[in-house]
C-alpha positions as CSV (number, residue, x, y, z in Angstrom):
1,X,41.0,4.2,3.3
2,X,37.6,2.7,2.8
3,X,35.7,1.9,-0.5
4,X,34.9,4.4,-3.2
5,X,31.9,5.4,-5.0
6,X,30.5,8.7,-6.4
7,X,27.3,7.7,-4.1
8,X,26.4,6.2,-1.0
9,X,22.9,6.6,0.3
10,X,22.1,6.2,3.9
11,X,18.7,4.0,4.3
12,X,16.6,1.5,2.1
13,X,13.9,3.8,2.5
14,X,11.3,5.0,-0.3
15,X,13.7,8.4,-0.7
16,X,16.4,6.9,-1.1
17,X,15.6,3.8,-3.3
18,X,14.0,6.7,-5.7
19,X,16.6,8.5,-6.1
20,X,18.8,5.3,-6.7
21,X,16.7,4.5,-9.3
22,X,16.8,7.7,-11.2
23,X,20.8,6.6,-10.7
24,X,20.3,3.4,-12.1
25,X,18.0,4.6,-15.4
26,X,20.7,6.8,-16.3
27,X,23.5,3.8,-15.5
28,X,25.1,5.0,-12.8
29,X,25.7,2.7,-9.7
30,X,25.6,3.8,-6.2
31,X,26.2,2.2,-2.3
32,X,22.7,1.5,-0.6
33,X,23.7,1.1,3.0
34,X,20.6,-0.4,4.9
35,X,20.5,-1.2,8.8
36,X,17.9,-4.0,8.8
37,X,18.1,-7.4,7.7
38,X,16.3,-7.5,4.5
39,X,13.3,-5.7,2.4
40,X,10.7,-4.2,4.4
41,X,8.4,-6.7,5.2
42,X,5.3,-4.4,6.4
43,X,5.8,-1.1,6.0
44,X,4.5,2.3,8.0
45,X,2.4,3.8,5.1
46,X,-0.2,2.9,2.3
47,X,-2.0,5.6,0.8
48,X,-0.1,7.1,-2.2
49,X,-1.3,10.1,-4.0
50,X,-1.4,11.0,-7.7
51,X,1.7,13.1,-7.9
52,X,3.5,9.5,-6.7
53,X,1.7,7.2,-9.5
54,X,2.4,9.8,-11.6
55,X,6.0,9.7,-10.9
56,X,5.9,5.8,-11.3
57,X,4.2,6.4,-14.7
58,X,7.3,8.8,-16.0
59,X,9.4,5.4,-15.1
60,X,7.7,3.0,-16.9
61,X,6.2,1.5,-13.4
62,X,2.8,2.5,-13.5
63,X,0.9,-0.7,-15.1
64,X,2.5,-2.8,-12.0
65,X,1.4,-0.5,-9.4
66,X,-2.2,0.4,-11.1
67,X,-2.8,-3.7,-11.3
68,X,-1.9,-4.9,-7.6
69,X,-2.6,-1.1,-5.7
70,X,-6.7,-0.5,-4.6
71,X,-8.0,2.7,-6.6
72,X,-9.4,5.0,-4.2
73,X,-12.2,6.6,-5.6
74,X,-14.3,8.0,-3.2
75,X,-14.2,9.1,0.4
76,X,-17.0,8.7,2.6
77,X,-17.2,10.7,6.2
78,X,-18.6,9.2,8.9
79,X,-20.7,10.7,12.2
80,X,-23.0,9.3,15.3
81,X,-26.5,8.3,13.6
82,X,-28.7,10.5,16.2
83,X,-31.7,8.0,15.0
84,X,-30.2,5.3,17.4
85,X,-29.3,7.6,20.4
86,X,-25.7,8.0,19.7
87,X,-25.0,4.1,19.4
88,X,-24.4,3.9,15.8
89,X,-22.8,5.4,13.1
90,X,-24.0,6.7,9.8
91,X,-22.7,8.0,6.5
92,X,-23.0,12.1,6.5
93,X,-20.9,12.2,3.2
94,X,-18.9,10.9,0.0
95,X,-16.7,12.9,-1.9
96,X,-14.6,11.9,-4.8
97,X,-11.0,10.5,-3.7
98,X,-9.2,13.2,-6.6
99,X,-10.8,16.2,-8.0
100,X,-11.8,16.1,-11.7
101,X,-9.1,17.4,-13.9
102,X,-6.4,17.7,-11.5
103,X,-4.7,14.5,-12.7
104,X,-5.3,11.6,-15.4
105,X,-4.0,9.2,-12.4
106,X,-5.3,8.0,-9.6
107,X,-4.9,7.6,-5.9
108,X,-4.4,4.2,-4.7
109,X,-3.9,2.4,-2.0
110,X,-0.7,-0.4,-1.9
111,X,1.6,-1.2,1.3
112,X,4.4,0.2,1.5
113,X,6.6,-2.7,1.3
114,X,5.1,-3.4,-2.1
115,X,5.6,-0.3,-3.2
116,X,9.2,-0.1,-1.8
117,X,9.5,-3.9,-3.5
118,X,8.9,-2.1,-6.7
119,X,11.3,0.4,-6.6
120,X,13.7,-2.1,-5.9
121,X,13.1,-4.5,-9.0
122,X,12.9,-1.5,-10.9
123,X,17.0,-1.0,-9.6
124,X,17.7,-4.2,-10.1
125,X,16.5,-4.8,-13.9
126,X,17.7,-1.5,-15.0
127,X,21.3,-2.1,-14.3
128,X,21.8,-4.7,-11.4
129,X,21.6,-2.3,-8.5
130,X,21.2,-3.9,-5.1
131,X,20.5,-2.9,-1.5
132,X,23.5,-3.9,0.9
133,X,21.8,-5.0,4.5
134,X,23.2,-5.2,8.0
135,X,24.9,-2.0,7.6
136,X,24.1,-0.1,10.6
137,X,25.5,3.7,9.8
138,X,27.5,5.2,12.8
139,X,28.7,8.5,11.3
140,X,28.8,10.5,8.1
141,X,31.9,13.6,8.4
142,X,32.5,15.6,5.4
143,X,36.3,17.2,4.7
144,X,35.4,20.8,3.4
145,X,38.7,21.2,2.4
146,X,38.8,18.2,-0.7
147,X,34.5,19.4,-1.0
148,X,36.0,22.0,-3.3
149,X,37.5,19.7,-5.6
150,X,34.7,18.3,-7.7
151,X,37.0,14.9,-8.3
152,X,37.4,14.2,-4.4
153,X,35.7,11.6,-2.3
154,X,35.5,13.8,0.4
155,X,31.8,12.0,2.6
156,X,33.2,9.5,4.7
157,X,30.5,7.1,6.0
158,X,31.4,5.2,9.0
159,X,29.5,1.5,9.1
160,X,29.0,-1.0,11.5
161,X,28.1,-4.5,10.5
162,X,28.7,-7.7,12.1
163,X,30.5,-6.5,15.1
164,X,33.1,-4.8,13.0
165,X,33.7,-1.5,11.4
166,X,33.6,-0.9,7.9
167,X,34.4,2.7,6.0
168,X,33.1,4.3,3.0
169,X,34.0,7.0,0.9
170,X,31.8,8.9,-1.7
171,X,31.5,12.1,-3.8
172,X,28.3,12.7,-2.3
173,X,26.3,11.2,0.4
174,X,22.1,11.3,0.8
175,X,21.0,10.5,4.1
176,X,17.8,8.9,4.6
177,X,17.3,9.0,8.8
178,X,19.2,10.6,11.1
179,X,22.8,9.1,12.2
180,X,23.8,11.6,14.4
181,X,20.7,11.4,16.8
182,X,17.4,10.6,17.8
183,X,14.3,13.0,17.7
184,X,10.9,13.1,18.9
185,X,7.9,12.4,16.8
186,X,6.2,15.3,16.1
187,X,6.4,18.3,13.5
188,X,9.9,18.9,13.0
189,X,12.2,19.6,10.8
190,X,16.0,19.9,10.2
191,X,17.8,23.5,10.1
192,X,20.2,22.1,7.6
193,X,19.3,19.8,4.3
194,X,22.7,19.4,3.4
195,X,26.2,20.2,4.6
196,X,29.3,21.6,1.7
197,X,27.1,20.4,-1.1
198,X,28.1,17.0,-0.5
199,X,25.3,15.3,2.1
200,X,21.8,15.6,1.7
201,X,18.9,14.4,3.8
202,X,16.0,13.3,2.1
203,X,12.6,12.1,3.1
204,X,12.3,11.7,7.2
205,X,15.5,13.0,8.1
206,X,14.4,16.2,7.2
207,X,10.8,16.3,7.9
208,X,8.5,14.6,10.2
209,X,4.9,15.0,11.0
210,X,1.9,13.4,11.9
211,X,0.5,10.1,9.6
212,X,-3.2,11.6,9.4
213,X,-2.6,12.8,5.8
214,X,-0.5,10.3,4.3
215,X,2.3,12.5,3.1
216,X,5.7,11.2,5.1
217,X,6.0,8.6,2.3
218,X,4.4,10.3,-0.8
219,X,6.7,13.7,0.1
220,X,9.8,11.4,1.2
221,X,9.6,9.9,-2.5
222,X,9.6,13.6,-4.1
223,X,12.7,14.2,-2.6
224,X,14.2,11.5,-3.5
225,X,12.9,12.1,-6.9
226,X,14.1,15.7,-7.2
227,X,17.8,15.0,-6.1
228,X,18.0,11.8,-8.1
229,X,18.1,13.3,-11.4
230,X,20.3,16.4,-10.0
231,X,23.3,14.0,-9.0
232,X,22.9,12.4,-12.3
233,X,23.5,15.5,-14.0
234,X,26.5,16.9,-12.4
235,X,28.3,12.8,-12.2
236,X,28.0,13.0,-16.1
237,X,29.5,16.5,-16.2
238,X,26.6,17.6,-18.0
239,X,25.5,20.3,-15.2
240,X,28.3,21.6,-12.5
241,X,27.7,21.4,-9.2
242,X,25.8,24.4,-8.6
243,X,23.0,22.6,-9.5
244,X,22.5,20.3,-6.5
245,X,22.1,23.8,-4.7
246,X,18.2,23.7,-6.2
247,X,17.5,20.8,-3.9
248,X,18.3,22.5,-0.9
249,X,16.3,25.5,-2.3
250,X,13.3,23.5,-3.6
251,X,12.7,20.8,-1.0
252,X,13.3,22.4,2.1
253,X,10.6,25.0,1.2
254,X,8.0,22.0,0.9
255,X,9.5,20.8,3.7
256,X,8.1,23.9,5.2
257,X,5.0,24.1,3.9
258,X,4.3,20.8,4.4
259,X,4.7,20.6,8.7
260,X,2.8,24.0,8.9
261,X,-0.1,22.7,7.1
262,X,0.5,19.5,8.8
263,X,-0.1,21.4,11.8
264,X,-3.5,22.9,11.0
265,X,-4.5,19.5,9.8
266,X,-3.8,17.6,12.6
267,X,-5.2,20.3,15.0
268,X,-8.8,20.2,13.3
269,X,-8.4,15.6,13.5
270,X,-7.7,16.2,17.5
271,X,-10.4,18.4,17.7
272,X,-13.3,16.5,15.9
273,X,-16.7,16.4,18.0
274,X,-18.5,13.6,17.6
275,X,-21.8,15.4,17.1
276,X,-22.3,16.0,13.5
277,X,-19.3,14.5,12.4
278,X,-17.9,18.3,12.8
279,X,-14.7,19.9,13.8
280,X,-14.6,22.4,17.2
281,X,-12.0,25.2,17.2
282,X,-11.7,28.6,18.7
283,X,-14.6,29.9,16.1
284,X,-17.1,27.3,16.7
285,X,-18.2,24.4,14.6
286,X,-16.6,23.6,11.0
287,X,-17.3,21.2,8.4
288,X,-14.2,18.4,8.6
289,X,-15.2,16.9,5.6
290,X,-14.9,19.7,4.0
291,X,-11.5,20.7,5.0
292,X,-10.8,17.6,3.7
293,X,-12.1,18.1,0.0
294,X,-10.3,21.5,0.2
295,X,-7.2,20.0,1.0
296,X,-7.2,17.5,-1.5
297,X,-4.7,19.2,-4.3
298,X,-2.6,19.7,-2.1
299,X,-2.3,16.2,-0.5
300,X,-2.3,15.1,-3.7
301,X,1.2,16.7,-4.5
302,X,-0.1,18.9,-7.5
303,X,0.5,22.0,-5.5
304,X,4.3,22.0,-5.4
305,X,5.6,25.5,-6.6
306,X,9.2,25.8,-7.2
307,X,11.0,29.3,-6.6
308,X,13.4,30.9,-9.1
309,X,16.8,29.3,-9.7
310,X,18.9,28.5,-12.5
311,X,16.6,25.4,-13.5
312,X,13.5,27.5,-12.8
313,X,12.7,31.1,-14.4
314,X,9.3,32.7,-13.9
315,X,11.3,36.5,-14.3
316,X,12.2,36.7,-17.8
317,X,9.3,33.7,-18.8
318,X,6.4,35.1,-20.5
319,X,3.6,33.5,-18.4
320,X,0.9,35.2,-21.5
321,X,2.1,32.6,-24.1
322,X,1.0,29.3,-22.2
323,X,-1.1,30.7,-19.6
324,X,-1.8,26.9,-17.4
325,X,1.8,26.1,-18.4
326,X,2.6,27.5,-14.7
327,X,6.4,28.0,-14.4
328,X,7.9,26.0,-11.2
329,X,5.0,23.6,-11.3
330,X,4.9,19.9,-12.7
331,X,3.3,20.0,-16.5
332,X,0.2,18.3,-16.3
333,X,-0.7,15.5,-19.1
334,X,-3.4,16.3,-21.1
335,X,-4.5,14.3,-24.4
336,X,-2.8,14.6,-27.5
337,X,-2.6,12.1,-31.0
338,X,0.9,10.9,-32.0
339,X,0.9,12.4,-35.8
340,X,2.7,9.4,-37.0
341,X,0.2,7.2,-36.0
342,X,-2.8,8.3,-34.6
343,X,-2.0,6.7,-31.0
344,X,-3.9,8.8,-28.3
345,X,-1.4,9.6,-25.5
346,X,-1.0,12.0,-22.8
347,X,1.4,14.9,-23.5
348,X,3.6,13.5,-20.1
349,X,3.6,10.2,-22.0
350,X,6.4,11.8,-24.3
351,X,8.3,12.8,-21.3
352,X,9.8,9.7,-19.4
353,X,12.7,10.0,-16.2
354,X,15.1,9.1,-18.4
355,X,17.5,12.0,-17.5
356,X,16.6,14.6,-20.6
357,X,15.7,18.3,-20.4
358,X,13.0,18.8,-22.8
359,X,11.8,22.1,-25.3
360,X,8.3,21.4,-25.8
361,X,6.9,23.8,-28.7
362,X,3.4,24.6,-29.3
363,X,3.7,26.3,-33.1
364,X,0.0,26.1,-33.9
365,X,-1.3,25.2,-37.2
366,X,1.9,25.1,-39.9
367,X,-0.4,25.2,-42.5
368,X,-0.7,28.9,-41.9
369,X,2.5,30.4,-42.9
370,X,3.5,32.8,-40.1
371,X,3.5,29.6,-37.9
372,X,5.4,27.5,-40.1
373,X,8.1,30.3,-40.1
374,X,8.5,30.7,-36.7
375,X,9.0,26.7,-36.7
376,X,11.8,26.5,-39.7
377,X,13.3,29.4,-37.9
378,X,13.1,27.9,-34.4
379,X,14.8,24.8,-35.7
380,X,17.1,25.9,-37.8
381,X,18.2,27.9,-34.5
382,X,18.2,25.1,-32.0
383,X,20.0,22.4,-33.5
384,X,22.6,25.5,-35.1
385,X,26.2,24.8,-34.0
386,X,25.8,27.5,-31.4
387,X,22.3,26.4,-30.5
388,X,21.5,24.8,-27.4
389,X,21.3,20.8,-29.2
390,X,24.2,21.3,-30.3
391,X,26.1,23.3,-27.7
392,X,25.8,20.9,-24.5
393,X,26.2,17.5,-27.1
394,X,28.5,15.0,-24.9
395,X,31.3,13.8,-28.0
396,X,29.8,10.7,-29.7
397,X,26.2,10.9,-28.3
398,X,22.6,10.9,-30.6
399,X,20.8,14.0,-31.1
400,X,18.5,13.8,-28.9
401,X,20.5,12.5,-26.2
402,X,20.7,15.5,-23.3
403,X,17.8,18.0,-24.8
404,X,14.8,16.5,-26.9
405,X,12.7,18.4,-28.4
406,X,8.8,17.6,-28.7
407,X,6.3,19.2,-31.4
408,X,2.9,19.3,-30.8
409,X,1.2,21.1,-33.5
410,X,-2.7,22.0,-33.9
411,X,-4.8,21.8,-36.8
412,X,-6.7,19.0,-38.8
413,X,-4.0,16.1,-38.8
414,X,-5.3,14.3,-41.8
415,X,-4.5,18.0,-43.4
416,X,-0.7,17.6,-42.7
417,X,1.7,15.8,-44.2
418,X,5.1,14.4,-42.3
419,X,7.2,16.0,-45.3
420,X,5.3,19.7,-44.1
421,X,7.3,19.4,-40.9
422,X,10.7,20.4,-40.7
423,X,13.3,17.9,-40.4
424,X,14.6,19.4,-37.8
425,X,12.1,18.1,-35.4
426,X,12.2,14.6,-36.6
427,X,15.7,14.0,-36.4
428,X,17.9,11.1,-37.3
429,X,19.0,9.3,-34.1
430,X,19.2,6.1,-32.2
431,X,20.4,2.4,-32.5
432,X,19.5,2.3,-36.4
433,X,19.6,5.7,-37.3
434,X,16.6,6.2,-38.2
435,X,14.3,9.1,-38.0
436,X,12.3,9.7,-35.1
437,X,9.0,10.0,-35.7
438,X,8.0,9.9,-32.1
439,X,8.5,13.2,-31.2
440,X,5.7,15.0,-33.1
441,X,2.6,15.2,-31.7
442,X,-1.3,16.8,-32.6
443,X,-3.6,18.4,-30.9
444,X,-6.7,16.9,-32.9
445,X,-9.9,15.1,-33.1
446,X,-9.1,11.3,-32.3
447,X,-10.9,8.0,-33.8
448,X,-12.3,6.7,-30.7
449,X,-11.1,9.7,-27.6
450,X,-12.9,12.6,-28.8
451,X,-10.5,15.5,-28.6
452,X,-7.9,17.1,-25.9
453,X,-8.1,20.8,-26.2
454,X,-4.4,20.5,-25.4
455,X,-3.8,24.4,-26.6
456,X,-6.8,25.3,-24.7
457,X,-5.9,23.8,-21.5
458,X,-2.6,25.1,-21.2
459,X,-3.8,28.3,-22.2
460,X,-2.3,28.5,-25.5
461,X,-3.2,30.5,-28.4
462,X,-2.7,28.7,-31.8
463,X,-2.2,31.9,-33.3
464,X,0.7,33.7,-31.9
465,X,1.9,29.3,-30.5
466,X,4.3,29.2,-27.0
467,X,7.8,27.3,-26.2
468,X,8.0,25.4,-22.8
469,X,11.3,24.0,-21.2
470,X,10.4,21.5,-19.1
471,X,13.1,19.7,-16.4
472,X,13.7,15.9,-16.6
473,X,11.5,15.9,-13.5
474,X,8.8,17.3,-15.3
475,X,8.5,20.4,-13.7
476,X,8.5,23.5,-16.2
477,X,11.3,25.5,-16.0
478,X,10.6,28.7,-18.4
479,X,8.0,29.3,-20.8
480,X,8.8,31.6,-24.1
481,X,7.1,32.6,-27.3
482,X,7.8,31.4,-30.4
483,X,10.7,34.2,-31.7
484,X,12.5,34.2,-28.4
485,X,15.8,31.9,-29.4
486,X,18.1,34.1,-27.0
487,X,15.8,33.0,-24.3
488,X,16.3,29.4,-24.5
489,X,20.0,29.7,-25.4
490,X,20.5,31.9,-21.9
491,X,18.7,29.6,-19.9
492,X,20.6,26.8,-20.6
493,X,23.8,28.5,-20.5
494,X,22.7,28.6,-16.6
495,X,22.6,25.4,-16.6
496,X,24.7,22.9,-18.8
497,X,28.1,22.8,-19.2
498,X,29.7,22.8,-23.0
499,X,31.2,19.5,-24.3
500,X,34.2,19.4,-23.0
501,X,33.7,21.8,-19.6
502,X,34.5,20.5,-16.5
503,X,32.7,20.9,-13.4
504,X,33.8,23.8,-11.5
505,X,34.6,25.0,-7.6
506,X,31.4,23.8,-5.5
507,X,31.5,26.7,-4.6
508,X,27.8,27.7,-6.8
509,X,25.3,30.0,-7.1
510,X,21.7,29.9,-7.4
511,X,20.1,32.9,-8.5
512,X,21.8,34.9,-6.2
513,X,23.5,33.6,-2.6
514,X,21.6,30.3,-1.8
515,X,22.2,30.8,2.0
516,X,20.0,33.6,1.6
517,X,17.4,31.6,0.5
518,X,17.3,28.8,2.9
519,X,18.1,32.1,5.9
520,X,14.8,32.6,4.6
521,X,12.6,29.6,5.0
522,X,14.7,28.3,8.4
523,X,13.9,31.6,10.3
524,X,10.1,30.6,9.7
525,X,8.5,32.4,7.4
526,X,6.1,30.5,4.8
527,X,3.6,31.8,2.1
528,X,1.7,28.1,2.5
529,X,-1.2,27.8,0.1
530,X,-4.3,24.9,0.5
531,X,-6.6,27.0,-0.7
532,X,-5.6,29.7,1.0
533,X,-6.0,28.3,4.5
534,X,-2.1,27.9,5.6
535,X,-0.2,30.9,6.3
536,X,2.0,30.7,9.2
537,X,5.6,30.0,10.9
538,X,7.6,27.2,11.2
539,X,9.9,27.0,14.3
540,X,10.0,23.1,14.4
541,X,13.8,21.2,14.1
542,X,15.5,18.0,14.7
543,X,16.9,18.1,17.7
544,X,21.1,16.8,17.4
């Protein structure tokens, strides 16, 4: 019998340490098995894209990385200078690093062994959480037979360290590189992201690819990211099991996506001619620098589109209410004025990893009285005994402690008085009971900012006002208007378990048979999307 924990992750890497983290925010510990000495001392990457800093940002990691990372702003492509007969070089273009508008963060550039560094300080002052070194893995084995039981330890990780052999047991197992074999580089990746609902592979174990866009360690970190707060969820019994299914679902899709664009990308790099600075394929001459501009949302992260599941619902959302509030996608920040205080935040600001499913409701202006209606009624619904608040409420815990709910209103702030809004959405809670003030929000004119157009860019009409659920990874999940209460109750009785419920059989659906979903992507067929440019089949695998 070895030593037991509800986690043991396979590999220091920047996967694995982010899903640790997510782990450690919500006080759980875990077994960080690493086969190297120490830290990463160099690193294989450096480039990371606004979807990562904006992740860093939702953990309260940002300032660090923004003060000791290099901001790239602009990219500049070079060619031969034909004034100096081929013997030079000279600037053809510059382009902007990120498009306007598609994030309020930047791309920098930061080794990755001070990024990784980062990650783990972040574990370590959160709840102690260290990395255990010399630990070469030898196997991982899962017994199917205890995987149904949702107490079992039934991942045991065979170790090597020292000379001798040491075992581990675990509830569930993520897998940073692959124990079982080796694999050649190239674009490949693995027919199976996780085996009985108990190991995963994250970051490189599933998918590898060339370097020349800078997305093994940017994509490796969204894994990790999007399985971190999953485990969290079912280990606190506040989602069963079924849930980690969405991993599987979500990330081997990008997985997909990801090495067939990778190998369009890296097709038009082998291929550059040095005359003109342009790329050669079968069709003649193209413009690299501008598959490179065109390419750059998608690079960037931003372009991550989640199918249907229990945690995602585009069929039965109502897309017309918040038109840029695009289901299955990460909700972008956009300004807003705490109505407390006047502070000038981004609407993400209000939204930290911290483990909580938000409602985020857009009611308009309450000073006209249809809106204020639909609000008093809206509240009085969700934090009802049989509302959703209410309904998932672990014994003993504040309000606000599994589903929070953020107001942002429209209107003239100055105009508004806190006693206007219902109490419901400023609700007693915390260390001091006191009521939180922190959760309303306005989209209005600021001192010294100008103003957001929040409603306006997310496509909202103040008028008729919209109701977003939005996943503790910040990805939005369903999007209602204002009268639909049976819509938000039924989608999280999808998803969360009562007080009280214990987590069921593994044996889980997700919208439907899972293994019909992954049948799907693994036989090769992807919808890509870059603007369009990637549509094709991916036949890659890790060989093993």
């Amino acid at each position: 019998m070895g030593s037991k924990f509800d986690v043991v992750i396979c590999g220091s890497g920047t996967a694995g340490i982010a899903a640790a983290t997510w782990l450690a925010r919500c006080g759980l510990h875990c077994k960080i098995l690493e086969s190297r000495s120490g830290p990463l001392n160099v690193g294989q990457a450096d480039g990371i894209q606004v979807r990562s800093v904006e992740i860093f940002e939702s953990f309260g990691m940002a300032e660090e990385l923004l003060r000791e990372a290099y901001h790239n702003i602009e990219v500049a492509f070079w060619g031969s200078d034909p004034t100096r007969r081929g013997i030079g070089i000279m600037r053809k273009r510059s382009a902007h690093a990120t498009t306007p508008g598609l994030s309020h963060m930047p791309r920098v550039i930061l080794n990755q062994a001070q990024f990784n560094g980062m990650w783990l300080e972040a574990m370590r002052r959160l709840n102690g959480q260290e990395v255990d070194y010399g630990y070469k893995v030898m196997k991982v084995t899962v017994d199917e037979e205890k995987a149904m039981d949702p107490e079992a330890h039934p991942v045991t990780i065979v170790t090597e360290k020292g000379g001798k052999e040491e075992v581990f047991e675990a509830k569930y197992c993520l897998v940073h590189y692959d124990v079982s074999c080796s694999y050649p580089i190239g674009q490949r990746i693995a027919d199976h992201f996780s085996k009985a609902n108990r190991v995963f592979l994250t970051g490189d174990a599933c998918h590898t690819h060339s370097p020349k866009a800078g997305q093994g360690m940017n994509v490796s970190l969204q894994d990790g990211y999007n399985i971190g707060w999953k485990l969290v969820s079912v280990l606190k019994g506040h989602a069963g099991p079924e849930l980690l299914e969405t991993y599987v679902l979500e990330r081997q899709k990008v997985a997909d996506v990801l090495i067939n664009w990778d190998r369009v990308w890296a097709k038009q790099m082998s291929s550059m001619a040095k005359e003109g600075g342009g790329v050669v394929d079968a069709n003649g001459k193209i413009d690299f620098s501008e598959v490179f501009v065109r390419a750059e949302a998608f690079t960037a992260g931003l372009t991550v589109t989640y199918d249907d599941s229990i945690i995602t619902q585009a069929e039965g959302s109502n897309q017309q209410a918040a038109t840029n509030l695009k289901v299955g996608m990460r909700l972008q920040g956009v300004q807003v004025i705490r109505f407390c205080d006047a502070k000038v935040m981004k609407s993400v600001n209000a939204l930290p990893s911290d483990g909580r499913w938000r409602i985020m409701v857009f009611p308009g202006d309450i000073r006209q009285q249809l809106a204020y209606t639909k609000l008093n009624q809206l509240g009085t619904y969700l934090f009802s005994n049989h509302g959703p608040i209410q309904k998932y409420l672990p014994p003993g815990a504040d309000i606000d402690s599994l589903i929070e709910v953020i107001l942002i209103l429209s209107g003239e702030r100055l105009e508004i008085q806190q006693e206007q809004i219902p109490d419901a959405f400023w609700p007693v809670t915390g260390k001091y009971r006191m009521r939180d003030l922190h959760k309303i929000y306005i989209d209005d004119e600021s001192y010294h900012s100008g103003h957001g157009h929040a409603y306006e860019f997310y496509g909202i009409d103040p008028r008729q006002g919209a109701v977003a659920i939005v996943r503790p990874d910040q990805y939005v999940s369903k999007v209602l208007d204002m009268n639909n209460h049976e819509g938000i109750g039924s989608f999280f009785e999808r998803v969360l378990q009562e007080k009280g419920q214990t987590n069921g059989s593994l044996k889980g659906k997700t919208n439907g048979s899972l293994s019909e979903h992954v049948e799907d992507y693994t036989s090769g067929q992807v919808n890509g999307y870059t603007n369009g440019h990637v549509n094709g089949h991916v036949n890659g695998y890790v060989e093993g």
